[in-house]
C-alpha positions in Angstrom: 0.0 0.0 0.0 1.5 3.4 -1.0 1.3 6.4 1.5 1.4 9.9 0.7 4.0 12.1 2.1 0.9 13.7 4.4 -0.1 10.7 5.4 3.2 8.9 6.1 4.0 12.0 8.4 1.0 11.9 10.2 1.9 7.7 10.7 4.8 8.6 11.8 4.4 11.4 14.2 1.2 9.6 15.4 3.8 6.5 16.1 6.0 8.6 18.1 4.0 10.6 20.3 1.8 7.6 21.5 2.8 5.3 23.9 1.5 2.1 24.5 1.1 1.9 29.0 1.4 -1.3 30.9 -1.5 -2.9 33.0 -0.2 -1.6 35.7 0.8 1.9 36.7 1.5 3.6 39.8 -1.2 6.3 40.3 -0.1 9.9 41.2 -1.7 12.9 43.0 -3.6 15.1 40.7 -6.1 14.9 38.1 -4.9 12.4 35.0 -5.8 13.3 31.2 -6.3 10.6 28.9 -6.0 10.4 25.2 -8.3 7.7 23.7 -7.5 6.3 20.6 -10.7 4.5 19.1 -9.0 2.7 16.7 -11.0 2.1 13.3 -13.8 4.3 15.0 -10.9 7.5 15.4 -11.9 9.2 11.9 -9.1 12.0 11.9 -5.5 10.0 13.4 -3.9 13.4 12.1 -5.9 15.1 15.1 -5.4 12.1 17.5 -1.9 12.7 16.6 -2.1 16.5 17.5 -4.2 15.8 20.9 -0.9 13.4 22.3 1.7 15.5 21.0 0.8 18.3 22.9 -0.4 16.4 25.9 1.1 13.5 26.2 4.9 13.3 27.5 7.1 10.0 27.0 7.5 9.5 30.9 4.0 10.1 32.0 2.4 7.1 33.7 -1.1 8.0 35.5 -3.4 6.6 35.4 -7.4 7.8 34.3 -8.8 9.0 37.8 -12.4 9.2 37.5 -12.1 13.3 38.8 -9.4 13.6 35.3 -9.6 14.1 32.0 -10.9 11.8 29.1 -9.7 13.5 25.5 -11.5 11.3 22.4 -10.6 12.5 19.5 -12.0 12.1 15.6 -14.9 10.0 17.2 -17.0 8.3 14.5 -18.5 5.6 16.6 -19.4 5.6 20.0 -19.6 1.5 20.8 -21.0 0.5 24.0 -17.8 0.6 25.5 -17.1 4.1 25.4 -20.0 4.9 25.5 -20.0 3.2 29.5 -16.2 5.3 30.1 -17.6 8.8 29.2 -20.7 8.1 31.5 -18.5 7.1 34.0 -16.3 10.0 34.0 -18.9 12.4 34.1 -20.7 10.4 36.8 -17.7 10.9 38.9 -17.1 14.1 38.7 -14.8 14.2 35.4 -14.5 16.6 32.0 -14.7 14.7 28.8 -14.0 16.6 25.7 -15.6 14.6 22.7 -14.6 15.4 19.4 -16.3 14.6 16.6 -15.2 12.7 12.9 -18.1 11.6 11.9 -18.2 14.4 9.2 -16.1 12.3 7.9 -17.5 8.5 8.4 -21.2 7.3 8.7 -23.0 10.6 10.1 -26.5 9.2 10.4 -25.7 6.2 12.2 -23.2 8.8 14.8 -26.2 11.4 15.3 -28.3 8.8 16.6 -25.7 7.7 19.1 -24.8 11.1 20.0 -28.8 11.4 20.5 -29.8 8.3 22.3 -26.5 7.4 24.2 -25.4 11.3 25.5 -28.7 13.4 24.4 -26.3 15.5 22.3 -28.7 16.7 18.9 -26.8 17.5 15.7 -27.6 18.3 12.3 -25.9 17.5 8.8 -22.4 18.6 8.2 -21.3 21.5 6.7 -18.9 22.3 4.0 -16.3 25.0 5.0 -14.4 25.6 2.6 -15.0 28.2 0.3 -18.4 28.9 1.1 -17.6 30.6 4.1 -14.3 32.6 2.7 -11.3 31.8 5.3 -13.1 29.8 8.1 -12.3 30.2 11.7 -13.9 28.5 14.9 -14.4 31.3 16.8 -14.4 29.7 20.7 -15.9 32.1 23.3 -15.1 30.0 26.4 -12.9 29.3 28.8 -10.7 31.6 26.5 -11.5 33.9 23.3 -9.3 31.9 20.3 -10.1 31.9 16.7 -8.8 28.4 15.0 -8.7 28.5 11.5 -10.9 25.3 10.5 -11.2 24.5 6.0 -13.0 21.3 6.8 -16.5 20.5 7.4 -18.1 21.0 10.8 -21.2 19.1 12.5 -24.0 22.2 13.5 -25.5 21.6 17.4 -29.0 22.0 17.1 -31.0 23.9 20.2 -30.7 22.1 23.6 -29.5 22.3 27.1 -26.0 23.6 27.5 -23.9 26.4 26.7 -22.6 27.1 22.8 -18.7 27.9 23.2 -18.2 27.9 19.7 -19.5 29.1 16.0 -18.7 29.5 12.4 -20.4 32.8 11.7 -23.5 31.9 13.5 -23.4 28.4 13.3 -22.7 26.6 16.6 -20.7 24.0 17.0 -19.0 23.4 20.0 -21.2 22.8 23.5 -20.4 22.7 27.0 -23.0 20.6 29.3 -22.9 19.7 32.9 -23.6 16.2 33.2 -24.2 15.0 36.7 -21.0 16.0 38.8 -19.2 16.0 35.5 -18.5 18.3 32.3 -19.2 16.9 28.9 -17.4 19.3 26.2 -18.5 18.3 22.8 -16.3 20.0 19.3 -18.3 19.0 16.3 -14.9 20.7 14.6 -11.8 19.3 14.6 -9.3 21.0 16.9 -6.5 18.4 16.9 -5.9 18.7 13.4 -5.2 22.4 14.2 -3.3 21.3 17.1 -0.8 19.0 14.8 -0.2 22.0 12.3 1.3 23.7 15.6 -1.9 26.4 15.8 -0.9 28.5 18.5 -4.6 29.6 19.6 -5.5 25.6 19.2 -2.6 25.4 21.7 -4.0 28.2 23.7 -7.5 27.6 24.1 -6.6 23.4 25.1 -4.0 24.7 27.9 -6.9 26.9 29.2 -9.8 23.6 29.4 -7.7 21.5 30.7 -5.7 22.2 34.0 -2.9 20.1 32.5 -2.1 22.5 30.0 0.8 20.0 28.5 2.0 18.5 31.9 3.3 15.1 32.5 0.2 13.1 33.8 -1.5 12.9 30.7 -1.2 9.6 28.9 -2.5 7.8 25.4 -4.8 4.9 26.4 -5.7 2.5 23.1 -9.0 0.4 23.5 
């Protein structure tokens, strides 16, 4: 199979940042951040790629305390197996920041999950690029930061929560308390701004998550 030079980078930097853990690993003070990898149901690897290169350091080892962070990124399936760790997380007081793919992959079968599993309600995806002229993702919360975005997005349609993010005025990022926990869903891709090196990507990930690029944060594969 031949590999473009993109693609072969993104292998390759993917293959260097991620770390496969042990079974077991001492647990430290402080709130762990965890970088799922869903494996055929990741959509974008380039962003999973860009979510453990900033966050994840080669001597880390935490492991996921249920008041930490859960990072999935490119999501185009949610099986019931994750579907059981983000509930969990939240149930116990965690963030999870869900990122969505399924622009990219089987979109109706993902709204419905996002519907019936986490009572998230999308529509269709959007087209970018050139419609909209240079597109940005302008985020409003926990920080102001503009991320320059030429791929499609998945619209949030009205419902509980807080909009932290539009294109123009379509909204696409959501923040939602979720029992003692906070569920922060992106229906555009921020890790693939965080690979390119985007510094307000960089920024506005340092200010969600109290990590901001320190060492417990690992990359968990399911």
């Amino acid at each position: 199979m031949s590999l473009s030079r993109r693609e072969f980078l993104v292998r390759a930097s993917a293959a260097t940042a991620l770390m496969t853990l042990p079974l077991e690993l001492e647990e430290r003070d402080g709130a762990a951040c965890v970088v799922l990898d869903l494996g055929e149901h990741c959509g974008l690897r380039e962003s999973l790629a860009g979510y453990a290169t900033h966050l994840c350091h080669p001597s880390s080892l935490a492991l996921l305390r249920m008041t930490g962070w859960l990072i999935i990124p490119g999501a185009t399936h949610i099986d019931p197996s994750t579907e059981q760790l983000i509930l969990a997380s939240l149930h116990h007081g965690g963030t999870v920041l869900l990122e969505s793919g399924a622009a990219f992959g089987d979109f109706p079968a993902y709204r419905d999950q996002l519907r019936d599993h986490l009572q998230i309600h999308v529509t269709s995806p959007v087209e970018l690029w050139p419609a909209h002229g240079i597109p940005y993702v302008d985020y409003s919360w926990p920080v102001g930061a503009s991320v320059r975005d030429f791929s499609r997005v998945i619209p949030l349609a009205p419902q509980a929560g807080t909009i932290i993010a539009r294109v123009g005025d379509i909204p696409v990022a959501l923040a939602r308390r979720v029992g003692s926990g906070t569920l922060v869903f992106l229906g555009s891709p921020l890790g693939t701004a965080l690979w390119s090196g985007d510094a307000a990507a960089k920024r506005w990930l340092d200010s969600l998550t109290p990590l901001g690029g320190y060492r417990q944060t690992w990359y968990r594969k399911m």
